[in-house]
PDB file of N, CA, C and O in Angstrom:
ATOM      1  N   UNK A   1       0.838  -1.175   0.000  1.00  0.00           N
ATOM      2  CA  UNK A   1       0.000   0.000   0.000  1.00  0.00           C
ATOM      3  C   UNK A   1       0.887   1.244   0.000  1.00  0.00           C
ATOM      4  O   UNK A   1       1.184   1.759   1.078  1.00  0.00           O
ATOM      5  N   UNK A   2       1.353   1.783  -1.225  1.00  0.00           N
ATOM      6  CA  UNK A   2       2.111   2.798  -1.183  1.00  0.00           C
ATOM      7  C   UNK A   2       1.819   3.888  -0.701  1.00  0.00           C
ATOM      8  O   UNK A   2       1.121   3.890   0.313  1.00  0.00           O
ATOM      9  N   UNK A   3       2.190   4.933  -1.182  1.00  0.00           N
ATOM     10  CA  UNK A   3       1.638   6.207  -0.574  1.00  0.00           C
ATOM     11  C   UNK A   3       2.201   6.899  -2.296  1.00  0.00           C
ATOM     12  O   UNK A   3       3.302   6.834  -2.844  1.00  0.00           O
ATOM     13  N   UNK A   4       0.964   7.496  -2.721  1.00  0.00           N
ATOM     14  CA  UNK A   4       1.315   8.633  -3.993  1.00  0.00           C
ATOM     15  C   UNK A   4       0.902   9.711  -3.979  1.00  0.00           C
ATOM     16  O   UNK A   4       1.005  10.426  -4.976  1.00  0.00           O
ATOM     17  N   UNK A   5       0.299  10.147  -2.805  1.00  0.00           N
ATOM     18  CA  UNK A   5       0.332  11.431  -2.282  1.00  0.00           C
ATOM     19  C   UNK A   5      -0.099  12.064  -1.062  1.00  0.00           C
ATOM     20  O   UNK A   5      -0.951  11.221  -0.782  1.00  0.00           O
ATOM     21  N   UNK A   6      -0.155  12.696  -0.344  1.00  0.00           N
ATOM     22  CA  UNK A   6       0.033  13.007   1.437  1.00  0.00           C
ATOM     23  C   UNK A   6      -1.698  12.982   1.301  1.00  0.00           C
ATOM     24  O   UNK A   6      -2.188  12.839   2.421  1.00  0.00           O
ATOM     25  N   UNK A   7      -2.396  13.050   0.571  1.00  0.00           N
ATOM     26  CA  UNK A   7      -3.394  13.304   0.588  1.00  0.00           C
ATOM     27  C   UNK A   7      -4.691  12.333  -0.458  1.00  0.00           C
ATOM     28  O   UNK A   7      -4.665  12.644  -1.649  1.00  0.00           O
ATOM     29  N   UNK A   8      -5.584  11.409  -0.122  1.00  0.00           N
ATOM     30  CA  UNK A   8      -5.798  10.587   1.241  1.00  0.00           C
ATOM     31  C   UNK A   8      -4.126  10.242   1.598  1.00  0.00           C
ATOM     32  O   UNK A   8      -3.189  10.277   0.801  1.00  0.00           O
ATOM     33  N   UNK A   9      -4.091   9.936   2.915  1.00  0.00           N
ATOM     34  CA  UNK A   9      -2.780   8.910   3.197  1.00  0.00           C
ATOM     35  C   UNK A   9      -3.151   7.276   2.705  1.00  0.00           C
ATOM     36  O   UNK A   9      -4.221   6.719   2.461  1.00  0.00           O
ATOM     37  N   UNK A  10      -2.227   6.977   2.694  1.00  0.00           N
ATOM     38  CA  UNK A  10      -1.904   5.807   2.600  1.00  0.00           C
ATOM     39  C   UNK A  10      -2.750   4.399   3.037  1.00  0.00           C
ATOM     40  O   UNK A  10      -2.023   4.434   4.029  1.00  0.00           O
ATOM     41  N   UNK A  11      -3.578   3.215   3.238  1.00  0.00           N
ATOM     42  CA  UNK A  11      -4.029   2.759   4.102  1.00  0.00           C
ATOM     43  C   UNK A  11      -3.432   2.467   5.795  1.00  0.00           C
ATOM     44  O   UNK A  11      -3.910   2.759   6.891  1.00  0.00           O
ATOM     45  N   UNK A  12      -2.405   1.887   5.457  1.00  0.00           N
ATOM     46  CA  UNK A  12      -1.835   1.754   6.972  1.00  0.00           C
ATOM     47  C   UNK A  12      -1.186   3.115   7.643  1.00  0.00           C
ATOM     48  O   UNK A  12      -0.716   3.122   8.780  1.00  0.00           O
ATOM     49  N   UNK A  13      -1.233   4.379   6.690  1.00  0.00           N
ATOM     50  CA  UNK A  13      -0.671   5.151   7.475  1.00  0.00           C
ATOM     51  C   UNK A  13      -2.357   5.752   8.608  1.00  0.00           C
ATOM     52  O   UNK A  13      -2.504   5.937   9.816  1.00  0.00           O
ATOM     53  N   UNK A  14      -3.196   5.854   7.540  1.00  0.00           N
ATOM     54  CA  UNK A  14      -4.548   6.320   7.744  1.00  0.00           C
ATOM     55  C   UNK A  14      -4.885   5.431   8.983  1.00  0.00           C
ATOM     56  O   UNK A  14      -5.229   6.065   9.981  1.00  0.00           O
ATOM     57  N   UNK A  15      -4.837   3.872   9.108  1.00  0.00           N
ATOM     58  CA  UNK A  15      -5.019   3.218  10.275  1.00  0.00           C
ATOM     59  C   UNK A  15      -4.122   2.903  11.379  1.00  0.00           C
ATOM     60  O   UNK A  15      -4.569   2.336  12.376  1.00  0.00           O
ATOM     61  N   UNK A  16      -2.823   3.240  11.280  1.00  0.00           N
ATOM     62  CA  UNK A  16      -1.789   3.251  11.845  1.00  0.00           C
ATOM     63  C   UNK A  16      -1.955   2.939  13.420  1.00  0.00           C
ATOM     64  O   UNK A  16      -1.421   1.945  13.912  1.00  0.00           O
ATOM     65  N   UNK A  17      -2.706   3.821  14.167  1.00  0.00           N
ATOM     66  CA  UNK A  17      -2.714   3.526  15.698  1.00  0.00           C
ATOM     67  C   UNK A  17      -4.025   2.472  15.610  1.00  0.00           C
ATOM     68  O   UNK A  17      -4.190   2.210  16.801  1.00  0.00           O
ATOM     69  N   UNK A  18      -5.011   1.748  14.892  1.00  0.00           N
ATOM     70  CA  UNK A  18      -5.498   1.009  14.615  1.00  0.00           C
ATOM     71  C   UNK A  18      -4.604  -0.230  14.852  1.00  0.00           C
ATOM     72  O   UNK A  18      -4.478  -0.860  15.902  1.00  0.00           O
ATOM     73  N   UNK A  19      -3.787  -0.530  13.212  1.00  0.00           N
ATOM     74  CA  UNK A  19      -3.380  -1.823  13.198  1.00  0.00           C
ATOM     75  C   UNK A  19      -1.889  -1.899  13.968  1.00  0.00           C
ATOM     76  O   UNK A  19      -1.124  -2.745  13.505  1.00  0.00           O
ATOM     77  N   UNK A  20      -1.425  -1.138  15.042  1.00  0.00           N
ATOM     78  CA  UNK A  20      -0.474  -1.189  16.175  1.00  0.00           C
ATOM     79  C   UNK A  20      -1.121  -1.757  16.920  1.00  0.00           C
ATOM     80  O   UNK A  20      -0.432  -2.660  17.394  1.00  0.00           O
ATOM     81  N   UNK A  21      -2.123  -1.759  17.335  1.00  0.00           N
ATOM     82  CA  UNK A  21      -3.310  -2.750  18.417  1.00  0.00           C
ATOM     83  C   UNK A  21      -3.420  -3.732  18.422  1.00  0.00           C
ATOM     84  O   UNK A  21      -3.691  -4.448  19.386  1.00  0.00           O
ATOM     85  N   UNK A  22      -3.126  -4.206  16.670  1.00  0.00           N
ATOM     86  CA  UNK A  22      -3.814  -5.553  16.776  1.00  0.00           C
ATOM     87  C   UNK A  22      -2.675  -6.760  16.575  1.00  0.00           C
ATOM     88  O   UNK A  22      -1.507  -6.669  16.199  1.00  0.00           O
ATOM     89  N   UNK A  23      -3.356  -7.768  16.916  1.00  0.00           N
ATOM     90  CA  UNK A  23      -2.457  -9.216  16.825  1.00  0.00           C
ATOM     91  C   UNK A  23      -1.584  -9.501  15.751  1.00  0.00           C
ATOM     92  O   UNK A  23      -1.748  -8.764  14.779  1.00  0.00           O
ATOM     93  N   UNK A  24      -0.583 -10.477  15.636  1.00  0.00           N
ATOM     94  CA  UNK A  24       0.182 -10.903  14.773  1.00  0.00           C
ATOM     95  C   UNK A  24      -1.234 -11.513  13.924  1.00  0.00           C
ATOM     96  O   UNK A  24      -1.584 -11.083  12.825  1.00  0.00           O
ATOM     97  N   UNK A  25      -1.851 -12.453  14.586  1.00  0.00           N
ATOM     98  CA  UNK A  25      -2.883 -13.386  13.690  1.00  0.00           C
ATOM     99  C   UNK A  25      -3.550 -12.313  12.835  1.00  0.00           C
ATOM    100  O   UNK A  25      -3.413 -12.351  11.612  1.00  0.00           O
ATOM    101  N   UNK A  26      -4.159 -11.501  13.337  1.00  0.00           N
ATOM    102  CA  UNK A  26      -5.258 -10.335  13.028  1.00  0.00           C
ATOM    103  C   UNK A  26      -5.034  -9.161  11.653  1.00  0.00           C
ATOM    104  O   UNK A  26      -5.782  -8.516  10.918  1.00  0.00           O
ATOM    105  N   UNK A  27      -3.306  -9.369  11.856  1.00  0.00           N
ATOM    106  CA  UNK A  27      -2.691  -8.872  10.808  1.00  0.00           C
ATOM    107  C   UNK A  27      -2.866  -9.486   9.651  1.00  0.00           C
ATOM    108  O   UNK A  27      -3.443  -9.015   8.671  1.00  0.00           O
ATOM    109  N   UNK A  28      -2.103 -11.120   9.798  1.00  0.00           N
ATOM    110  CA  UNK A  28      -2.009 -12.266   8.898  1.00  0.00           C
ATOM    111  C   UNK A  28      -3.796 -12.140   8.103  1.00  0.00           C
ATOM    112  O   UNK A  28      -3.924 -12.043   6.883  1.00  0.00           O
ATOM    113  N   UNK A  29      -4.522 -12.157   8.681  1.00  0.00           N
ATOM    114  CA  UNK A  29      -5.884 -11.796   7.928  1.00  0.00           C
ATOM    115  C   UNK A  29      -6.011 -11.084   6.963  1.00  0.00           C
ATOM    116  O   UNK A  29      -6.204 -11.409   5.791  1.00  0.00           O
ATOM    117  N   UNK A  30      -5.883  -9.844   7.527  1.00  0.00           N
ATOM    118  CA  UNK A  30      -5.839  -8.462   6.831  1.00  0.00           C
ATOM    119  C   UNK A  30      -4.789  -8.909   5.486  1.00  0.00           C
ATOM    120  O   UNK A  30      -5.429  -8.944   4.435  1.00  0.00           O
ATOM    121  N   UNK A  31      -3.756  -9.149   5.373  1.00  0.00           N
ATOM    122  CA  UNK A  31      -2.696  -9.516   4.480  1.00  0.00           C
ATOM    123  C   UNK A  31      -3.548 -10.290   3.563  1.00  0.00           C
ATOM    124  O   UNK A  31      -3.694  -9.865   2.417  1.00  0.00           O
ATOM    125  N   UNK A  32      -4.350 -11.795   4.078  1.00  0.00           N
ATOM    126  CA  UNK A  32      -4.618 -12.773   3.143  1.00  0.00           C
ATOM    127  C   UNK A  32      -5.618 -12.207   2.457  1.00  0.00           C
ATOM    128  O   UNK A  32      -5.656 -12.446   1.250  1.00  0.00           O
ATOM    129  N   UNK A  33      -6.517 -11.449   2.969  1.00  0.00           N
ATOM    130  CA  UNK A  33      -7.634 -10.644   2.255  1.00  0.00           C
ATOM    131  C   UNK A  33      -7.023  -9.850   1.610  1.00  0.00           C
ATOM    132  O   UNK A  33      -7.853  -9.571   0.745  1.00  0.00           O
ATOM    133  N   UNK A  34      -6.309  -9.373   1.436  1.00  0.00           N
ATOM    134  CA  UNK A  34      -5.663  -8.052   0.294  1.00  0.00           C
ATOM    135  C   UNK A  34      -5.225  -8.754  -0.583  1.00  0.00           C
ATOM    136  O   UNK A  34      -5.601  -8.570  -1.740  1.00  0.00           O
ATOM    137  N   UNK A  35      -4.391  -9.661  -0.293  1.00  0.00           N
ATOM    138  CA  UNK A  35      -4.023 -10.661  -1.025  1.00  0.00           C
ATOM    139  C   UNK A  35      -5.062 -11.282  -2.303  1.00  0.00           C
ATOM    140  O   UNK A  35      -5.025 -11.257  -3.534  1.00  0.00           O
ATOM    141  N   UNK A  36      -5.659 -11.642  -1.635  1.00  0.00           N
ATOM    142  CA  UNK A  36      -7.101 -12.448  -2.171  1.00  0.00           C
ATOM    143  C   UNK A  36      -8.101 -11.291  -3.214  1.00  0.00           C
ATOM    144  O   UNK A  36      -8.629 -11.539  -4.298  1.00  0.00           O
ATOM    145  N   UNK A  37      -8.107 -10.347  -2.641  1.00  0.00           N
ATOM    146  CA  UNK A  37      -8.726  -9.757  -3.523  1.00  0.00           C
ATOM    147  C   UNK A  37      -8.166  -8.692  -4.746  1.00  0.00           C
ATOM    148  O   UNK A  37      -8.759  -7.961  -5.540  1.00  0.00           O
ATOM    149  N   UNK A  38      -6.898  -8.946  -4.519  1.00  0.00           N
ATOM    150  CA  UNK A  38      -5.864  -8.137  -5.665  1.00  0.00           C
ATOM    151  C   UNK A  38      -6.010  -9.849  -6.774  1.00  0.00           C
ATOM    152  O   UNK A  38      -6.555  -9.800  -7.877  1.00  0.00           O
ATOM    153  N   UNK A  39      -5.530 -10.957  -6.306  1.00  0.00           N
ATOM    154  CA  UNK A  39      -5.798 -12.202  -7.390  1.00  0.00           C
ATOM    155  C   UNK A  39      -6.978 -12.214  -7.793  1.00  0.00           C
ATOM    156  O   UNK A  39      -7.143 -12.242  -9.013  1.00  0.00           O
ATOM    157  N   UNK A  40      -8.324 -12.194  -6.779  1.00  0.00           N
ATOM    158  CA  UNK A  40      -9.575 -12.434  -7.617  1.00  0.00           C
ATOM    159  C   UNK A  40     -10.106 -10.923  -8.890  1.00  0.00           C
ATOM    160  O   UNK A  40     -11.033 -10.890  -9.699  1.00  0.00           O
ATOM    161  N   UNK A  41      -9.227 -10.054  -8.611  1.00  0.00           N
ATOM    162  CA  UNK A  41      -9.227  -8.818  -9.724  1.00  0.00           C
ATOM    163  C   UNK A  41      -8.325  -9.909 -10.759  1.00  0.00           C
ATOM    164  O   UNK A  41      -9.097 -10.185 -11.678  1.00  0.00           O
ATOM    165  N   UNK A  42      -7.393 -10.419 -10.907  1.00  0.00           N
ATOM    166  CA  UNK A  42      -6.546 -10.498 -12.237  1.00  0.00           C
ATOM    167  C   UNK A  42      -7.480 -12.168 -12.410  1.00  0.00           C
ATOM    168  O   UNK A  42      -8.078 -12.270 -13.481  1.00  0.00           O
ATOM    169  N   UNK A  43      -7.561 -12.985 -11.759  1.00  0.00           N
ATOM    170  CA  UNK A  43      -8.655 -14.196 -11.994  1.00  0.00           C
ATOM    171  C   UNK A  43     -10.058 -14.007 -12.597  1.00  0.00           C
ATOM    172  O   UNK A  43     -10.481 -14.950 -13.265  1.00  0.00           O
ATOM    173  N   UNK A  44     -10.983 -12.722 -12.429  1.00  0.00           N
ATOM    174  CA  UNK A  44     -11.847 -12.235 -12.878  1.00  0.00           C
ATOM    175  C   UNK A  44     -11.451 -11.707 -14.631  1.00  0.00           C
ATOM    176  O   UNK A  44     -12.172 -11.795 -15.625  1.00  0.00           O
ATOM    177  N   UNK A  45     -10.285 -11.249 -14.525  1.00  0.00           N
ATOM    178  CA  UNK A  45     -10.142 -10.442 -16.210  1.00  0.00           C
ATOM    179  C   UNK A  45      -9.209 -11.443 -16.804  1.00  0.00           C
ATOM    180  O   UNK A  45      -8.960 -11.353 -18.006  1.00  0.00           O
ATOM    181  N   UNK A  46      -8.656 -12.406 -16.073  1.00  0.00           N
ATOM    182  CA  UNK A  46      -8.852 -13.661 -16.907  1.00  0.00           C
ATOM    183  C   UNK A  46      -9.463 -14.319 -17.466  1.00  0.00           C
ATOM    184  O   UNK A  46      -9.328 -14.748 -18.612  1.00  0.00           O
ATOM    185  N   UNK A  47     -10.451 -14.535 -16.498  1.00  0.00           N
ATOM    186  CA  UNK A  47     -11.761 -15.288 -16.878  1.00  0.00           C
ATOM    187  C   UNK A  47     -12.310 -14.723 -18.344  1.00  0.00           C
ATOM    188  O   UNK A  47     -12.343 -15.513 -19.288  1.00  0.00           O
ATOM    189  N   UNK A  48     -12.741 -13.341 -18.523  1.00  0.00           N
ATOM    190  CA  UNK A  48     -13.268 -12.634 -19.021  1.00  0.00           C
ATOM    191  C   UNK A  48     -12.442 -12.631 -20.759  1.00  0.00           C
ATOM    192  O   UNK A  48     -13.004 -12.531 -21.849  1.00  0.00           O
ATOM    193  N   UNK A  49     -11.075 -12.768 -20.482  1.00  0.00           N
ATOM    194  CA  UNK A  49     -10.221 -13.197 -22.060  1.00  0.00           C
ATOM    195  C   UNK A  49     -10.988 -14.654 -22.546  1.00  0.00           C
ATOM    196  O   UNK A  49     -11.672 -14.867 -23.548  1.00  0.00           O
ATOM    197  N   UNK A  50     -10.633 -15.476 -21.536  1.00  0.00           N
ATOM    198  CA  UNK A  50     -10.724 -16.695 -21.904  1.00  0.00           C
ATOM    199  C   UNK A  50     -12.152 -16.715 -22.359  1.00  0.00           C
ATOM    200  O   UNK A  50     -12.359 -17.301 -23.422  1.00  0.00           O
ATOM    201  N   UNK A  51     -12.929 -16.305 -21.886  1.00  0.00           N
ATOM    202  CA  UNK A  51     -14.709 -16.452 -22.295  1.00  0.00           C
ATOM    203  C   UNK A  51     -14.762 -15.915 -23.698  1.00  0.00           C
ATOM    204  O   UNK A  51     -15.192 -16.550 -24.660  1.00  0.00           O
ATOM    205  N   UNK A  52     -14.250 -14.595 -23.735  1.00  0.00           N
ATOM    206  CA  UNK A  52     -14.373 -14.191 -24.554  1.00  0.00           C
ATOM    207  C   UNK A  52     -13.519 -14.172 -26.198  1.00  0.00           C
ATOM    208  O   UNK A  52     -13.689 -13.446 -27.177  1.00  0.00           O
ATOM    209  N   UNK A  53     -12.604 -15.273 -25.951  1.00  0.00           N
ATOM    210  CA  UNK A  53     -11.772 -15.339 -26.800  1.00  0.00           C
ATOM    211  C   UNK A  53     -10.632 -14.748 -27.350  1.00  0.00           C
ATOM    212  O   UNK A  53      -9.945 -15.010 -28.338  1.00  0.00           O
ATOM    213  N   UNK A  54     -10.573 -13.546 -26.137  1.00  0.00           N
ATOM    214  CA  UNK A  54      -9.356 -12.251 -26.103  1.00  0.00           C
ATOM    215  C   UNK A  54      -8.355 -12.495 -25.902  1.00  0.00           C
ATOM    216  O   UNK A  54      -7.515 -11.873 -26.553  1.00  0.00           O
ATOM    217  N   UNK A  55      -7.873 -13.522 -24.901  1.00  0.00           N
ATOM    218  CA  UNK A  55      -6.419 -13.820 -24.478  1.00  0.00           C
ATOM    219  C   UNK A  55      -5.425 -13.516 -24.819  1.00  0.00           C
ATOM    220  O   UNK A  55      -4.839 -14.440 -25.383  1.00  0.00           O
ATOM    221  N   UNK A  56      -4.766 -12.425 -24.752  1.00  0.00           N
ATOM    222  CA  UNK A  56      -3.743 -12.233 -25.281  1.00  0.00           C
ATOM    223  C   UNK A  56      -2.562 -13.065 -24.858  1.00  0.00           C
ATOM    224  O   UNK A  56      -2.652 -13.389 -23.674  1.00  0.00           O
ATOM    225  N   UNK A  57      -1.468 -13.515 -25.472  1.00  0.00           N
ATOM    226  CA  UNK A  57      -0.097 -14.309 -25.204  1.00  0.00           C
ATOM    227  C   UNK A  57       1.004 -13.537 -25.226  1.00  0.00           C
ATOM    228  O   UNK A  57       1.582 -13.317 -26.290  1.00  0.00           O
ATOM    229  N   UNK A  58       1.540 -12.900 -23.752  1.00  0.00           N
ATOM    230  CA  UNK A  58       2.610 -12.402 -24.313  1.00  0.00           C
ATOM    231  C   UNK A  58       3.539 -12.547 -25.202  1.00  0.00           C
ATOM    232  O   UNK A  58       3.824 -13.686 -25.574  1.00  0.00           O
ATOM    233  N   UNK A  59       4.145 -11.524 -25.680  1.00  0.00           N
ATOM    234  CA  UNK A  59       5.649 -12.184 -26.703  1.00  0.00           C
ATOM    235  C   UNK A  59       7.149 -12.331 -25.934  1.00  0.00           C
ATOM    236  O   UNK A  59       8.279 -12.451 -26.408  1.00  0.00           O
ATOM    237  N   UNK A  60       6.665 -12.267 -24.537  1.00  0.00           N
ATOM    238  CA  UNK A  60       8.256 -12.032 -23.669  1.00  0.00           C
ATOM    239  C   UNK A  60       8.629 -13.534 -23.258  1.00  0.00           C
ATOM    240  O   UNK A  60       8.130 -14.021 -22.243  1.00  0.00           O
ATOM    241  N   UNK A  61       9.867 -14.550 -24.385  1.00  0.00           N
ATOM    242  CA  UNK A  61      10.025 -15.588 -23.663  1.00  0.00           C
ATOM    243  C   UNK A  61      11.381 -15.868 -23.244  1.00  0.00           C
ATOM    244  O   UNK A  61      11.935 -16.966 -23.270  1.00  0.00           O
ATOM    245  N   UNK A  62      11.961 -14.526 -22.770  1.00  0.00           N
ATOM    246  CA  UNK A  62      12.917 -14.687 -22.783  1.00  0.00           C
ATOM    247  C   UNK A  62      13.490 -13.114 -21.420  1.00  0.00           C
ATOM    248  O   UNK A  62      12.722 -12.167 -21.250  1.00  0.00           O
ATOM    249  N   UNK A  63      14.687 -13.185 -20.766  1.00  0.00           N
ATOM    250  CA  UNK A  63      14.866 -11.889 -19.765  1.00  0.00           C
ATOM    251  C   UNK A  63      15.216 -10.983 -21.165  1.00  0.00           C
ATOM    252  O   UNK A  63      14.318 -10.203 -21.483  1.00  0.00           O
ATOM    253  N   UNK A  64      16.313 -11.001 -21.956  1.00  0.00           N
ATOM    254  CA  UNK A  64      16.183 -10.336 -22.819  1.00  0.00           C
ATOM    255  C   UNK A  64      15.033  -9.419 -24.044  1.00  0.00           C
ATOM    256  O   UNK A  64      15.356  -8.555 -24.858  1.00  0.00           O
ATOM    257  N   UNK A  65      13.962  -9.876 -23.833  1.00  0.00           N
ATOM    258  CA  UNK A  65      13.444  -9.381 -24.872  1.00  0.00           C
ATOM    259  C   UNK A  65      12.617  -8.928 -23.434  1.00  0.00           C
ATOM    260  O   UNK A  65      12.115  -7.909 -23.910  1.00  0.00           O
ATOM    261  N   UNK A  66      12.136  -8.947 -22.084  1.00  0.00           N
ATOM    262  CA  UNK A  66      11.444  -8.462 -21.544  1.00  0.00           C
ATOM    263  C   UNK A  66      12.267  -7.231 -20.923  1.00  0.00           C
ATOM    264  O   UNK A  66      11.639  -6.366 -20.312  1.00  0.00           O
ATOM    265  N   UNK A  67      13.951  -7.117 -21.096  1.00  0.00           N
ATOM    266  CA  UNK A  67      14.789  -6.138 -20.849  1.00  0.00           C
ATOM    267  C   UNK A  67      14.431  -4.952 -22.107  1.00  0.00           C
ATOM    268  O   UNK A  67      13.911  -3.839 -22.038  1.00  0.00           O
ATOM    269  N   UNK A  68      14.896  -5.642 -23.106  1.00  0.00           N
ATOM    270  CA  UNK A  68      13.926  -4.628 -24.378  1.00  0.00           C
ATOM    271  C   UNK A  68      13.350  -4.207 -24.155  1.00  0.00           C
ATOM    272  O   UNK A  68      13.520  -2.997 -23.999  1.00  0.00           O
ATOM    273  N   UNK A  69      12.110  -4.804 -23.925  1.00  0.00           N
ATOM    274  CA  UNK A  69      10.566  -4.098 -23.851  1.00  0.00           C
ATOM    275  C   UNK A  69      10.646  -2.783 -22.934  1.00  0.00           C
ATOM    276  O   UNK A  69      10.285  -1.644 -23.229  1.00  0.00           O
ATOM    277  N   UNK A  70      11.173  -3.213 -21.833  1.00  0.00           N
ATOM    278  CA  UNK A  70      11.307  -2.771 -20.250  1.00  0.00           C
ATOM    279  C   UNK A  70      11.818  -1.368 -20.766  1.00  0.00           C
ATOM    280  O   UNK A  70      11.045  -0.467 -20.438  1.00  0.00           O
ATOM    281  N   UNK A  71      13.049  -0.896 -21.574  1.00  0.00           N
ATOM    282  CA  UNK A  71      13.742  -0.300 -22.183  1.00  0.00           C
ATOM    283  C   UNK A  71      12.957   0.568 -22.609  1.00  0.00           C
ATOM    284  O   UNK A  71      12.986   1.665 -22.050  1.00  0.00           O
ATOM    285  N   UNK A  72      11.958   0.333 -23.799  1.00  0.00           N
ATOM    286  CA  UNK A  72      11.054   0.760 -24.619  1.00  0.00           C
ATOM    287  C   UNK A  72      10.244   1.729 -23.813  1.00  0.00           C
ATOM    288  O   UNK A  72      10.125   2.939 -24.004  1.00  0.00           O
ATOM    289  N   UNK A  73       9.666   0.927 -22.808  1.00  0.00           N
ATOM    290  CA  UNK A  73       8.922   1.723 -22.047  1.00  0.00           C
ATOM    291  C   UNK A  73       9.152   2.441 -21.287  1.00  0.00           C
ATOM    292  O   UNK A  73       8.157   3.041 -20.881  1.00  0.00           O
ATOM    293  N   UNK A  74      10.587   2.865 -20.589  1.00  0.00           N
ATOM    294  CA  UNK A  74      10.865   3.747 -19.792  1.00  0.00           C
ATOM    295  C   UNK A  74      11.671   5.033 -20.824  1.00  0.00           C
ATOM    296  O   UNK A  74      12.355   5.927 -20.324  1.00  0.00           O
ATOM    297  N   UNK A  75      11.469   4.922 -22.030  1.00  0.00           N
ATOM    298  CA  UNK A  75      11.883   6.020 -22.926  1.00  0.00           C
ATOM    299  C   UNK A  75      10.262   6.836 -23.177  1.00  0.00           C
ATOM    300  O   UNK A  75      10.233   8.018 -23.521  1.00  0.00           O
ATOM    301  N   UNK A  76       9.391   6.292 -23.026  1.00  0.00           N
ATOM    302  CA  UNK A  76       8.330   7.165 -23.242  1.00  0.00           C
ATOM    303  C   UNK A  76       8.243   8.124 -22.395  1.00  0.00           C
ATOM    304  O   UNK A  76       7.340   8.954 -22.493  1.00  0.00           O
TER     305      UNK A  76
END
């Protein structure tokens, strides 16, 4: 949960004396749920290629050509 600008803060900065309170376990929750629902976002627009016949296949099969790419895109 980064922070990209002072303004909202951050989640854990925003709950900060909140999640100082709470348990190691209580944490581990919080984690698996963020977790869980950042995968069921990319499992959902998976789904949604595959149904729909969109799937794209990357072309990166290799560190080199994903260094390229990588390249490419930080010149824009």
């Amino acid at each position: 949960m980064g922070r990209i600008s002072q303004n909202p803060p951050r989640f854990g900065g925003h709950f900060s004396n909140i999640l100082k309170n709470l348990s190691t376990n209580d944490i581990e929750i919080i984690k698996s749920t963020i977790i869980d629902i950042v995968k069921d976002g990319y499992n959902a627009h998976l789904q949604i290629e595959l149904l729909t016949n969109s799937l794209k296949i990357p072309g990166i099969n290799s560190f080199d050509s994903l260094f390229k790419q990588l390249n490419v895109l930080m010149r824009l």
